[in-house]
Backbone as JSON Lines, residues from 0, in Angstrom:
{"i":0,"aa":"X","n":[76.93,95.66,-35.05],"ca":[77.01,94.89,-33.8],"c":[75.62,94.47,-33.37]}
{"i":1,"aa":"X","n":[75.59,93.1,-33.17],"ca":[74.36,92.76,-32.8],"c":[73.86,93.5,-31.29]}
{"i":2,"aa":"X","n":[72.53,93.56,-31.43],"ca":[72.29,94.11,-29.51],"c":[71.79,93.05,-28.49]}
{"i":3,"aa":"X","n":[72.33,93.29,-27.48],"ca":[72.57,92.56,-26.78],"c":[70.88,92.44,-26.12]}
{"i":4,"aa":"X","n":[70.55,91.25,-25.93],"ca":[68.97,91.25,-25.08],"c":[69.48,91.01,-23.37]}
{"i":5,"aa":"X","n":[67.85,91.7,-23.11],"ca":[68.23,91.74,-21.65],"c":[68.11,90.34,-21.16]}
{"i":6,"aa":"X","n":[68.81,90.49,-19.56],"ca":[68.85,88.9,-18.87],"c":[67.19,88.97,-18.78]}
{"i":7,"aa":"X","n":[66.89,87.62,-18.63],"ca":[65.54,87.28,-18.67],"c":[65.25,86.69,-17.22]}
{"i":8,"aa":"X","n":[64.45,87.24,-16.45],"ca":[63.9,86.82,-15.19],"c":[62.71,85.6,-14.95]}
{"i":9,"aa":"X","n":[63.71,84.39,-14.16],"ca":[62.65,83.49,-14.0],"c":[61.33,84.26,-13.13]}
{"i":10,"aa":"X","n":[59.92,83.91,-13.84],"ca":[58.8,84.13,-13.52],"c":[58.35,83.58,-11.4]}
{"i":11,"aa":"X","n":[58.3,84.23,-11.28],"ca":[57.8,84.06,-9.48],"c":[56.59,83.05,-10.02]}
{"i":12,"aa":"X","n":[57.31,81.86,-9.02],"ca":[55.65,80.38,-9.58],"c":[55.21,81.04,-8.14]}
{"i":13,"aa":"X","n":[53.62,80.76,-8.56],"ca":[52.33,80.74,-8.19],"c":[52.41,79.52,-6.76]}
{"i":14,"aa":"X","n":[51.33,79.96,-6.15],"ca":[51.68,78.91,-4.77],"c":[50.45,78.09,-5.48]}
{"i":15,"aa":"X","n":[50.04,76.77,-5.15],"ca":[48.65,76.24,-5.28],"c":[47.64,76.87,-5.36]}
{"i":16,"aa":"X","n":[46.31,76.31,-5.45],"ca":[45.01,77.17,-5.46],"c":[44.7,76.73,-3.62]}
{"i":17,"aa":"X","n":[44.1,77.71,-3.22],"ca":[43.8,77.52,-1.82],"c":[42.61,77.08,-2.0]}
{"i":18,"aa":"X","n":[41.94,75.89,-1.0],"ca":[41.13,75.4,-1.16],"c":[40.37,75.38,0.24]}
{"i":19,"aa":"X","n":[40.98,75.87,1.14],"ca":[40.21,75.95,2.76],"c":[40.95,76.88,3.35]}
{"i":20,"aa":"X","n":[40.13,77.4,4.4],"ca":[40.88,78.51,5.5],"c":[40.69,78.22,6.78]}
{"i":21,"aa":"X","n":[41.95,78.07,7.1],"ca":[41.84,77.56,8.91],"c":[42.31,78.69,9.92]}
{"i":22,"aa":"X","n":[42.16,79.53,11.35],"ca":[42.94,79.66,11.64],"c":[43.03,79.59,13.06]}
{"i":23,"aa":"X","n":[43.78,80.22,13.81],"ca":[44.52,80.03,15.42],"c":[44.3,81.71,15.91]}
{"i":24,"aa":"X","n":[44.36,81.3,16.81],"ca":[43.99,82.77,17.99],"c":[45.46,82.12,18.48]}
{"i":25,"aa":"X","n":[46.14,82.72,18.82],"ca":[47.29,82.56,19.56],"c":[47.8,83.08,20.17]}
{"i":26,"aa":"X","n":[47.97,82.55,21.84],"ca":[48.68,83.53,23.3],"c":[49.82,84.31,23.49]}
{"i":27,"aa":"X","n":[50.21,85.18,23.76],"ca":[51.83,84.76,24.34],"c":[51.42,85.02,25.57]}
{"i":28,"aa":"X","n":[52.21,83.9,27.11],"ca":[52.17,84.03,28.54],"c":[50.64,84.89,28.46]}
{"i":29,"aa":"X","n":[49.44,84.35,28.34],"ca":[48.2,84.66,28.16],"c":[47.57,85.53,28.03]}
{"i":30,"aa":"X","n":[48.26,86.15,27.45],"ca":[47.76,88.04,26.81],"c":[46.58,87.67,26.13]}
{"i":31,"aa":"X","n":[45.93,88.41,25.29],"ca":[44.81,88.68,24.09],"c":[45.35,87.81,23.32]}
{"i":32,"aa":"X","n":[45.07,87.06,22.47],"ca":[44.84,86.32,21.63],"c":[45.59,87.33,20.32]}
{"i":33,"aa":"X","n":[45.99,86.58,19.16],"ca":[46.22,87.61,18.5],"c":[45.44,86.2,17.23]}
{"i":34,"aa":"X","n":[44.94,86.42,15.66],"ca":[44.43,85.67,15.02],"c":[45.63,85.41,13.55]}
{"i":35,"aa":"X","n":[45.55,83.93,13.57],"ca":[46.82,83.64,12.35],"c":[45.58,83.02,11.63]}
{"i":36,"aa":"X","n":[45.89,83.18,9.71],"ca":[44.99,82.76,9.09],"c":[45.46,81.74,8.01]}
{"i":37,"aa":"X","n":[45.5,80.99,7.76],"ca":[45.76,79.77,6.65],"c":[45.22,79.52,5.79]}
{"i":38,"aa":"X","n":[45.93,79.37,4.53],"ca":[45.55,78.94,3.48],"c":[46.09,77.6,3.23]}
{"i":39,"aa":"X","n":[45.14,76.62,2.9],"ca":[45.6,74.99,2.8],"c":[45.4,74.92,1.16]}
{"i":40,"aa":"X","n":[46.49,74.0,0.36],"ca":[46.3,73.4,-0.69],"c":[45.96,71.81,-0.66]}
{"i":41,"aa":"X","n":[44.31,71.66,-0.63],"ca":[43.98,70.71,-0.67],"c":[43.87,70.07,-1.88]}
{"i":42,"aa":"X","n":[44.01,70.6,-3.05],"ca":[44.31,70.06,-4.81],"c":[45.03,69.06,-4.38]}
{"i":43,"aa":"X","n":[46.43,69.47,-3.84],"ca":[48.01,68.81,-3.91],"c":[48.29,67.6,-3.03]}
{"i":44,"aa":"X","n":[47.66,68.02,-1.63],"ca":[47.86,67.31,-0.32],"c":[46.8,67.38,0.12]}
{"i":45,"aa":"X","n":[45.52,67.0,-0.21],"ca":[44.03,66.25,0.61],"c":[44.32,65.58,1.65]}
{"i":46,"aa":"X","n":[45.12,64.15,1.21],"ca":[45.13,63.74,2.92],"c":[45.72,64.68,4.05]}
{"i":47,"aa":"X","n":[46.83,65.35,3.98],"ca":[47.26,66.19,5.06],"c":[46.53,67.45,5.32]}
{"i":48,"aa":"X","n":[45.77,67.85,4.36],"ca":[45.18,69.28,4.69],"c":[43.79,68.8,5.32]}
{"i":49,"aa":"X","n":[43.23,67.27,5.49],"ca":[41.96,66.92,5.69],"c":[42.76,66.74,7.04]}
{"i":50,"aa":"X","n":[43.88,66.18,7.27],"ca":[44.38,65.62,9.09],"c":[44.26,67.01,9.4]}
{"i":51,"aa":"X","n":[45.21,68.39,8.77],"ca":[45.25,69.63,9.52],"c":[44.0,70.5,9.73]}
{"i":52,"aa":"X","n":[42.93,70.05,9.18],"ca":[41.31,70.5,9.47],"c":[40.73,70.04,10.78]}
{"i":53,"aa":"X","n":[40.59,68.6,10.42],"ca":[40.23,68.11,11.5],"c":[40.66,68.14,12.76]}
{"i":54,"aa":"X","n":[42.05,68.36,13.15],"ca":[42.54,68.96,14.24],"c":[42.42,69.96,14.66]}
{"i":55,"aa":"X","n":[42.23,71.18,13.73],"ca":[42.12,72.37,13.98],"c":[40.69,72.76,14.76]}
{"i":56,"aa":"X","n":[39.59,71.72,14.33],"ca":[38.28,71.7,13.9],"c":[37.72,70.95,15.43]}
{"i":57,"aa":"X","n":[38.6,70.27,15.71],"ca":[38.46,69.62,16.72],"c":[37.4,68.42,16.66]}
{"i":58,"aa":"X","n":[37.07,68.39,15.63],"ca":[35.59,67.73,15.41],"c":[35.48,66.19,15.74]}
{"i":59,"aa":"X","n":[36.63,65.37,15.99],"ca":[36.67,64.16,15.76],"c":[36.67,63.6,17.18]}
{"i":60,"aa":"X","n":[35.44,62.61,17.97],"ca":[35.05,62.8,19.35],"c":[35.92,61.42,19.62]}
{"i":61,"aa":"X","n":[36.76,60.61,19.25],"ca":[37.26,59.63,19.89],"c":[38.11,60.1,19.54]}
{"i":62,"aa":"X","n":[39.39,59.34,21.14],"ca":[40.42,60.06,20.37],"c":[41.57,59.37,20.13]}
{"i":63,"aa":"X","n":[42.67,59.95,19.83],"ca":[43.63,58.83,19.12],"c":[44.11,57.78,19.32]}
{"i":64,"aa":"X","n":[44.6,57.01,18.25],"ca":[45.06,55.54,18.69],"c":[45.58,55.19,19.43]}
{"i":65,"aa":"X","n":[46.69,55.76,19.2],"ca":[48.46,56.05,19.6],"c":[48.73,56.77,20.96]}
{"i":66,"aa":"X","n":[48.11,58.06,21.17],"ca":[48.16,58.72,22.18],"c":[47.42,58.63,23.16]}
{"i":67,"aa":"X","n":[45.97,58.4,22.78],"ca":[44.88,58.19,24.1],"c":[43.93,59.82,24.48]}
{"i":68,"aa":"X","n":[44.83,61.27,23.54],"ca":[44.19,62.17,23.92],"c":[43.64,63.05,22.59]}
{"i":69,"aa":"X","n":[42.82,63.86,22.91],"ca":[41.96,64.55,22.18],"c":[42.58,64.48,20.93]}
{"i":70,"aa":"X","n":[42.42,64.63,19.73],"ca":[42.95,64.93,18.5],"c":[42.38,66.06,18.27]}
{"i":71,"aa":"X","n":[42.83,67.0,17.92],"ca":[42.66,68.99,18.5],"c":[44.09,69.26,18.92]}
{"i":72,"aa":"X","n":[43.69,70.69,18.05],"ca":[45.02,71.91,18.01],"c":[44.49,72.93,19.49]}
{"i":73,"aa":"X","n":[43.57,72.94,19.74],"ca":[42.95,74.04,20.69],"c":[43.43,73.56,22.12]}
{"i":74,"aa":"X","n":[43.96,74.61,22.74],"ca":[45.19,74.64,24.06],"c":[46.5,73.81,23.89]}
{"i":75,"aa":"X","n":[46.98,73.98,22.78],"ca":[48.46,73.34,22.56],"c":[49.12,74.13,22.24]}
{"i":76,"aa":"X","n":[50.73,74.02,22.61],"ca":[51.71,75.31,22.21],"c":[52.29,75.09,21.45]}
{"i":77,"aa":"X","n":[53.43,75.92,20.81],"ca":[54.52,76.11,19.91],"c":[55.3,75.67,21.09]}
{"i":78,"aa":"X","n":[56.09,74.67,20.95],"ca":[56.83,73.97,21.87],"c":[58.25,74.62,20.87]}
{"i":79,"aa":"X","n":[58.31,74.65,20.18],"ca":[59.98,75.28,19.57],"c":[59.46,76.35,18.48]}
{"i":80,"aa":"X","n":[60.4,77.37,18.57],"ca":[60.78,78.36,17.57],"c":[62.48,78.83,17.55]}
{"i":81,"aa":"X","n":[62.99,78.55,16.14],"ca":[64.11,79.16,15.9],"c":[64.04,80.41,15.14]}
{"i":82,"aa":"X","n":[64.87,81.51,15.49],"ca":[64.74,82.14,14.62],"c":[65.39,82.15,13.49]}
{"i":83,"aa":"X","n":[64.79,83.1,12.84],"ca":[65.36,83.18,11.18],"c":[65.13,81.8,10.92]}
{"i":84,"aa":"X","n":[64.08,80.59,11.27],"ca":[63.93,79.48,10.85],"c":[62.47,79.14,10.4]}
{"i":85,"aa":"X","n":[62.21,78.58,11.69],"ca":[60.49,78.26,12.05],"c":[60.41,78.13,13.62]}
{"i":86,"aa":"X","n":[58.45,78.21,13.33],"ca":[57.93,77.89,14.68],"c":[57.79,76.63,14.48]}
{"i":87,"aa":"X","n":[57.17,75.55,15.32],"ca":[56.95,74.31,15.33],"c":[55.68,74.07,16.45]}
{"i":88,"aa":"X","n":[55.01,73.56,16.07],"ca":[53.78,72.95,17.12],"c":[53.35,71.53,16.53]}
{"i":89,"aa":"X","n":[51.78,71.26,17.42],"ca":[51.06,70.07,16.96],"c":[51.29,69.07,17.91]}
{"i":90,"aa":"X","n":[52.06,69.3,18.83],"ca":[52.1,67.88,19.51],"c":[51.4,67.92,21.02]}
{"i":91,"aa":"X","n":[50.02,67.68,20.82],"ca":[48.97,67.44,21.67],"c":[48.85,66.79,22.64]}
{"i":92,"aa":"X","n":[49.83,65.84,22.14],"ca":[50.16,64.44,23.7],"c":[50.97,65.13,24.91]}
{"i":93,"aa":"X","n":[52.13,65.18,24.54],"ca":[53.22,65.37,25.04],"c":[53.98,67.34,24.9]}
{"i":94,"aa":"X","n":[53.87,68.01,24.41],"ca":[53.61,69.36,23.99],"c":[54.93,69.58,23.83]}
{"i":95,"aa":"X","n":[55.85,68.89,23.89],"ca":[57.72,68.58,23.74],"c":[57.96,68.01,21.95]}
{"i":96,"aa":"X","n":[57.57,67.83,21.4],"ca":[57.85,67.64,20.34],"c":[58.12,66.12,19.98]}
{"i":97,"aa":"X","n":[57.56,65.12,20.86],"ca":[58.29,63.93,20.92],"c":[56.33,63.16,20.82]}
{"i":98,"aa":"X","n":[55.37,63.8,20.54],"ca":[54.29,63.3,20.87],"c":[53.33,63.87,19.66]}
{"i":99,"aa":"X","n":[52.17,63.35,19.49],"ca":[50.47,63.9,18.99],"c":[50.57,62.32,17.84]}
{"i":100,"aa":"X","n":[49.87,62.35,16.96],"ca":[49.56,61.67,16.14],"c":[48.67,61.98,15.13]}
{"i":101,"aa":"X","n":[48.42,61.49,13.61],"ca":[47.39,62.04,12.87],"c":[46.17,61.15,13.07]}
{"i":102,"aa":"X","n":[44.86,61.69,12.19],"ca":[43.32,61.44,12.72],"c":[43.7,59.89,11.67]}
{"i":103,"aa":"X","n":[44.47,59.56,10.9],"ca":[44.36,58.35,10.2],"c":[44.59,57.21,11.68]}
{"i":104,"aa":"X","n":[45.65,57.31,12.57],"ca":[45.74,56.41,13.33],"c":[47.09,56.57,13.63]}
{"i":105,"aa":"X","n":[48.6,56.75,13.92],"ca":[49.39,56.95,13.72],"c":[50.17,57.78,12.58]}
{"i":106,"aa":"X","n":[51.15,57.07,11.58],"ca":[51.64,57.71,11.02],"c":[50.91,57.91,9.45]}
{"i":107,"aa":"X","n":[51.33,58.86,8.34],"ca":[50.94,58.75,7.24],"c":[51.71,58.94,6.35]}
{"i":108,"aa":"X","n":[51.39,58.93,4.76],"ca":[52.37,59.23,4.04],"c":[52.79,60.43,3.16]}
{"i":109,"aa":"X","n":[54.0,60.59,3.09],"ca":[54.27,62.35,2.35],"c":[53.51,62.02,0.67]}
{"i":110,"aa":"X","n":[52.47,63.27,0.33],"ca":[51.94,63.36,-0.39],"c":[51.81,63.7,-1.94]}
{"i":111,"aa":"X","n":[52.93,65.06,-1.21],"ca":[53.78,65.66,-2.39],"c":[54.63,66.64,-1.93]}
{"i":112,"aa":"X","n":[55.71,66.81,-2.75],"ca":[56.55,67.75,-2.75],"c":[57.41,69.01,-3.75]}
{"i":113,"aa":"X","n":[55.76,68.98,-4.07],"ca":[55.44,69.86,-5.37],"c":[55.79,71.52,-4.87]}
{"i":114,"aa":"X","n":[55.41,71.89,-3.66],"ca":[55.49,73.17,-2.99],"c":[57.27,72.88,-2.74]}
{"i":115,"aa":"X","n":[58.05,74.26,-2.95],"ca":[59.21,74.02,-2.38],"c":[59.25,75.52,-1.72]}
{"i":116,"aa":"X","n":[60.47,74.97,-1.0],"ca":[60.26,75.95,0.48],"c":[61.44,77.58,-0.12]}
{"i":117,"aa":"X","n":[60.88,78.04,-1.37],"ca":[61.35,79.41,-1.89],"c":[61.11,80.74,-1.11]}
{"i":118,"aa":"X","n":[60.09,80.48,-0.41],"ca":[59.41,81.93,0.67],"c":[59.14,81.83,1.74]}
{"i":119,"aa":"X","n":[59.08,82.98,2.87],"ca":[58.4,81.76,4.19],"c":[57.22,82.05,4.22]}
{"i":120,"aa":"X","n":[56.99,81.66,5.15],"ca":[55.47,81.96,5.4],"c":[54.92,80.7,4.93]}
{"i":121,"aa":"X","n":[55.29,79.26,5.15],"ca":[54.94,77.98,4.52],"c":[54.49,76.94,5.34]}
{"i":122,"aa":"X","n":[53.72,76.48,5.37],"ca":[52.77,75.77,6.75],"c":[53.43,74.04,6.16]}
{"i":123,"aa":"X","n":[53.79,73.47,6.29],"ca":[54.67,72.13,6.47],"c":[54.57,71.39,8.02]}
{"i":124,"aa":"X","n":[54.34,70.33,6.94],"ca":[54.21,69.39,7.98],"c":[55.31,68.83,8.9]}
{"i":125,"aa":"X","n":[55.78,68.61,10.24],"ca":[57.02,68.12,10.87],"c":[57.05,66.3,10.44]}
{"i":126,"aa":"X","n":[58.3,65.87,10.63],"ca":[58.11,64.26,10.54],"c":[59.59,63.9,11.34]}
{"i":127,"aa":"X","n":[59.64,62.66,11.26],"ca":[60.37,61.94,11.59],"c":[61.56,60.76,10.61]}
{"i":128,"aa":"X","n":[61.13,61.37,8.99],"ca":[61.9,60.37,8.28],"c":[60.95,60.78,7.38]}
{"i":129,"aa":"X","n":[61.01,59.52,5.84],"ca":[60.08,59.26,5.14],"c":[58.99,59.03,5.52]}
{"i":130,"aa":"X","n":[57.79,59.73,5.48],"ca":[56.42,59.0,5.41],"c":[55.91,58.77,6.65]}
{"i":131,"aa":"X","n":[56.39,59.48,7.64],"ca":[55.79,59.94,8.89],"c":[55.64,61.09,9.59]}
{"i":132,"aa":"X","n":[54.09,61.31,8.48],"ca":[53.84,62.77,9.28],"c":[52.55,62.32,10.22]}
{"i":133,"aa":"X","n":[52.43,63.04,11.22],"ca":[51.3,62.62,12.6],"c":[50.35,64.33,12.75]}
{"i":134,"aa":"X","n":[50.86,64.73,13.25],"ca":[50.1,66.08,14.0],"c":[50.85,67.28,14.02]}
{"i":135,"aa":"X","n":[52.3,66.86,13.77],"ca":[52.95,68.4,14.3],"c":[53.17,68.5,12.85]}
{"i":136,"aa":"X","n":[53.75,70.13,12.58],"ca":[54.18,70.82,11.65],"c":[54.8,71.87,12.04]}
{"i":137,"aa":"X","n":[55.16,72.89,11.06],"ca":[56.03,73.99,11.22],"c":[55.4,75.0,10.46]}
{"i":138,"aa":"X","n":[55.84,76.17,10.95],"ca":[55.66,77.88,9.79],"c":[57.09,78.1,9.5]}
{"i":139,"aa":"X","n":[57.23,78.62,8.15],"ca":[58.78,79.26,8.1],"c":[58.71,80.13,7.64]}
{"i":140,"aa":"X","n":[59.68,80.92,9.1],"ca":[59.72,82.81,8.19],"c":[60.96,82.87,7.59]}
{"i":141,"aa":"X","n":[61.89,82.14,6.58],"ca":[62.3,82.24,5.71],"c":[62.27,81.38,4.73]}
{"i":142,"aa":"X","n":[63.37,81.84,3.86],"ca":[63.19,80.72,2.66],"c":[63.97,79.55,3.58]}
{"i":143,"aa":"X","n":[63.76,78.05,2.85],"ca":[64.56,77.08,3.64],"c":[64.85,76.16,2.62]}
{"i":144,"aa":"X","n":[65.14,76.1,1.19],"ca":[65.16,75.37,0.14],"c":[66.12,73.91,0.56]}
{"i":145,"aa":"X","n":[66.99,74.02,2.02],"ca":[67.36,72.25,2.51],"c":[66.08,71.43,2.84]}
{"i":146,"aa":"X","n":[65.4,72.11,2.67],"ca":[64.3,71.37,3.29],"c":[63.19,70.73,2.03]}
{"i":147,"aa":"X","n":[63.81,71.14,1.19],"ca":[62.88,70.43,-0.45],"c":[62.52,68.99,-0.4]}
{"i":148,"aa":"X","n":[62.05,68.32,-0.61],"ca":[61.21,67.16,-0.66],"c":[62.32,66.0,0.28]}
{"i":149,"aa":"X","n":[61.83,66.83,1.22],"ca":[61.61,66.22,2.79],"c":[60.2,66.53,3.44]}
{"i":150,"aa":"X","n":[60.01,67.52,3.54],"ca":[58.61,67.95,4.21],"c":[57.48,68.42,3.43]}
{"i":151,"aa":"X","n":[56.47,68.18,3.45],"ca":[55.38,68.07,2.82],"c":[55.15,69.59,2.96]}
{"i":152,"aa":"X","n":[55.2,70.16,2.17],"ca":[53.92,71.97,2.4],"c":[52.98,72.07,2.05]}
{"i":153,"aa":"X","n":[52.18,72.29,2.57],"ca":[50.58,72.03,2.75],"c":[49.47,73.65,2.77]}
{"i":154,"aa":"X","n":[50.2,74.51,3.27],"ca":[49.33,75.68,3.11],"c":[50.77,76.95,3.26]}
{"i":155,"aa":"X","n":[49.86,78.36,3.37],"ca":[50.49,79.49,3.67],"c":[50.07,80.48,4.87]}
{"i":156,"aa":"X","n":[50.47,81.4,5.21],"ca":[49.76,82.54,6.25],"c":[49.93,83.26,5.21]}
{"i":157,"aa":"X","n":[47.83,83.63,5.44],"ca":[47.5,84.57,4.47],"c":[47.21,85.92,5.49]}
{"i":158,"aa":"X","n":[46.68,85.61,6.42],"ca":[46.97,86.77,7.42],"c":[47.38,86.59,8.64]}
{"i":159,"aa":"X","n":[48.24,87.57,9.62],"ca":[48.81,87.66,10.5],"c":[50.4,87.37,10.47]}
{"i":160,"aa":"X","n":[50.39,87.81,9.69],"ca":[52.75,87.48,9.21],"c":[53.0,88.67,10.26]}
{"i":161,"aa":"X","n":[52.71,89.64,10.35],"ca":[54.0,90.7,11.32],"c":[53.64,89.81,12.99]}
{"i":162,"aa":"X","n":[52.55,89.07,13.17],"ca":[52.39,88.55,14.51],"c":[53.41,87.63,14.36]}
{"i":163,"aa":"X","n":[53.15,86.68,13.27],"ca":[54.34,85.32,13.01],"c":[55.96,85.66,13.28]}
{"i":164,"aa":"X","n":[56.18,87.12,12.89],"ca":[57.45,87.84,13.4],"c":[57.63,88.08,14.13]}
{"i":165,"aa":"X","n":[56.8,88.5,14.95],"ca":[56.47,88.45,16.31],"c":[56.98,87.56,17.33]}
{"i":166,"aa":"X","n":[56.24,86.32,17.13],"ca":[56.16,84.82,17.54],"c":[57.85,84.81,17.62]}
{"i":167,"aa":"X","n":[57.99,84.8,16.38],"ca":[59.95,84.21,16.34],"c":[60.78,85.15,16.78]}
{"i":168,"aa":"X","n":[60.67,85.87,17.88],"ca":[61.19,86.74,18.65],"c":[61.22,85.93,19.99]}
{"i":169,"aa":"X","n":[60.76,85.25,20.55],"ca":[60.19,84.36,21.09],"c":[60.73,83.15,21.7]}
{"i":170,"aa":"X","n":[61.83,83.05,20.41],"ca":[62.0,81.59,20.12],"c":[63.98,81.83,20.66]}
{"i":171,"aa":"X","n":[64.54,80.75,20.59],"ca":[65.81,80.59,20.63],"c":[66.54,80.23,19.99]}
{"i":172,"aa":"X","n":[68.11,80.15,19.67],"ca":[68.47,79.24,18.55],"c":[68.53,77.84,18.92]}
{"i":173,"aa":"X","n":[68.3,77.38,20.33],"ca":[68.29,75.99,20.73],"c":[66.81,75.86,20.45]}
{"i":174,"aa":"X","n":[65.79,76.41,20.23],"ca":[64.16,75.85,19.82],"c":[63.28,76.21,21.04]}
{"i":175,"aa":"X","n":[64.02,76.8,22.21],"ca":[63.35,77.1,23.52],"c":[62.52,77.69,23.23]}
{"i":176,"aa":"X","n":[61.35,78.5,23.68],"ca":[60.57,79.47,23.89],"c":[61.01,80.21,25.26]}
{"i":177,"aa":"X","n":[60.47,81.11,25.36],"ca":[60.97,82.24,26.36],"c":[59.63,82.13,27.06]}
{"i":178,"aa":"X","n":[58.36,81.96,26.57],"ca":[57.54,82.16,27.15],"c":[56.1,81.14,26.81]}
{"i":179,"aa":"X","n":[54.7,80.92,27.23],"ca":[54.45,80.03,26.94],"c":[53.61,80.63,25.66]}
{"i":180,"aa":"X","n":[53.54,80.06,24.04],"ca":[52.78,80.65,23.25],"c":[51.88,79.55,22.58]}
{"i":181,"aa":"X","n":[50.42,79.35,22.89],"ca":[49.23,78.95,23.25],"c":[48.17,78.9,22.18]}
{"i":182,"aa":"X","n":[47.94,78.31,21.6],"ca":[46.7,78.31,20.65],"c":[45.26,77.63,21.14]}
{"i":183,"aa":"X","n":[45.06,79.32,21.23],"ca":[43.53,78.82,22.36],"c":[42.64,78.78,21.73]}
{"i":184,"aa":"X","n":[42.22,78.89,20.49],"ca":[40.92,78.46,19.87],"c":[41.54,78.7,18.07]}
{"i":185,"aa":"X","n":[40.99,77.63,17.59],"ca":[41.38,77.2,16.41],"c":[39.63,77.01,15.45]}
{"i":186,"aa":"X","n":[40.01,76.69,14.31],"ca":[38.89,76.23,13.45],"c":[38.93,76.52,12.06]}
{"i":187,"aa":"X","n":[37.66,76.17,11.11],"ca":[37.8,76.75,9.75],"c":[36.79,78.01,9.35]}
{"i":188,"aa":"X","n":[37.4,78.48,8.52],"ca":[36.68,79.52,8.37],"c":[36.63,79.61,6.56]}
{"i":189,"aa":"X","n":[35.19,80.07,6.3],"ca":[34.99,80.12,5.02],"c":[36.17,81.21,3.93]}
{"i":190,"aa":"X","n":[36.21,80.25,2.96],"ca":[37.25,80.84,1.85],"c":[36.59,82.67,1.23]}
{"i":191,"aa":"X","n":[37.27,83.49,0.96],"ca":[37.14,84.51,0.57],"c":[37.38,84.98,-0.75]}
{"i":192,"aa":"X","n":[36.85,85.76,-1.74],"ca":[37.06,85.86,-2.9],"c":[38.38,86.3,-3.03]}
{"i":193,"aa":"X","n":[39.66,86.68,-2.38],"ca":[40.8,86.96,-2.64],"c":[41.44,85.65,-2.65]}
{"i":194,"aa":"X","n":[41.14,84.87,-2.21],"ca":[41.4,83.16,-2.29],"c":[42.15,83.06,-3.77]}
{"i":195,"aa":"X","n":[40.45,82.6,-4.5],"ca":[40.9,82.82,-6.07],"c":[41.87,83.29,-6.82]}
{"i":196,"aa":"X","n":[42.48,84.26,-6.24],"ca":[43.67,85.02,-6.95],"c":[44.72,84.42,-7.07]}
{"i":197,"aa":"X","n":[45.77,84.18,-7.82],"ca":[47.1,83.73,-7.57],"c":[47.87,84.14,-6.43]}
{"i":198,"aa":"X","n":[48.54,83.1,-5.91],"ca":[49.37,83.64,-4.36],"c":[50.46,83.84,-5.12]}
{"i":199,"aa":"X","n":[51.36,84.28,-4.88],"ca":[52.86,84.56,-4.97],"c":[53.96,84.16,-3.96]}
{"i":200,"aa":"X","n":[53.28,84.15,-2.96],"ca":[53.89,84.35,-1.75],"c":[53.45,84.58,-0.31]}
């Protein structure tokens, strides 16, 4: 009798190479700050990980086309969190989800959709259709594989996930927040030799 071989396990793919580190101090109803850390794949998605710098970074002194206000993540909230879904922020204008814009001038185009949404912890960009992403995005603390090349994923949380669990405690299944949660100082921060390593997840 021939012997039987074992089932063979697809290999866990590798996330991108991280190429920048951004991150957020973030409120709840204005407690201490707590710090979220990002990893961006700028290999894959340059233009979007250069819009999500520069916002973060605040660096860019005129400000947007479209909106008329600062282009900056620093004092803007998570205007929705679902749980068992995502958080959602970025919208600087209007802080409702209906507002911000990217540093190109309005809208831009999806880059790639090479990252698919297998794990959470996945920094994605929000849009409105094809090929309009502006300022907002999302985190997801689960897997969300409906969401495959629709939304651009652009980085990961490399530190602060039990806060991110946190956060979506927070949230409602209508997208409410319970309370106000605040990203009061943002920026980049230099890459670390654990960078280099393969992500998994």
């Amino acid at each position: 009798m021939k012997k039987a071989m074992p089932p063979q396990m697809d290999p866990i793919p590798t996330l991108p190479e991280i190429t920048q580190r951004v991150y957020f101090q973030i409120s709840i109803d204005g407690a201490t700050p707590q710090k979220v850390v990002f990893g961006l794949f700028g290999n894959i998605a340059p233009k979007t990980v250069e819009n999500f710098v520069a916002l973060s970074t605040c660096r860019i002194q005129e400000p947007g086309i479209l909106t008329g206000k600062s282009l900056c993540y620093r004092n803007t909230i998570f205007h929705r969190i679902i749980p068992h879904f995502a958080l959602q922020g970025g919208d600087f204008s209007h802080g409702d989800g209906t507002g911000g814009e990217s540093i190109y001038g309005g809208r831009f185009e999806d880059e790639s959709f090479a990252v698919k949404f297998n794990r959470p912890y996945l920094l994605a960009m929000s849009n409105a259709g094809r090929n309009s992403n502006g300022s907002q995005f999302f985190i997801t603390v689960v897997k969300a594989q409906w969401l495959d090349n629709q939304h651009v994923v652009f980085g990961t949380v490399l530190e602060g996930r039990a806060f991110i669990d946190e956060l979506e405690g927070w949230g409602t299944y209508g997208g409410m927040t319970q309370g106000k949660i605040e990203i009061v100082e943002c920026g980049e921060e230099p890459l670390q030799p654990e960078d280099k390593e393969p992500h998994y997840g």
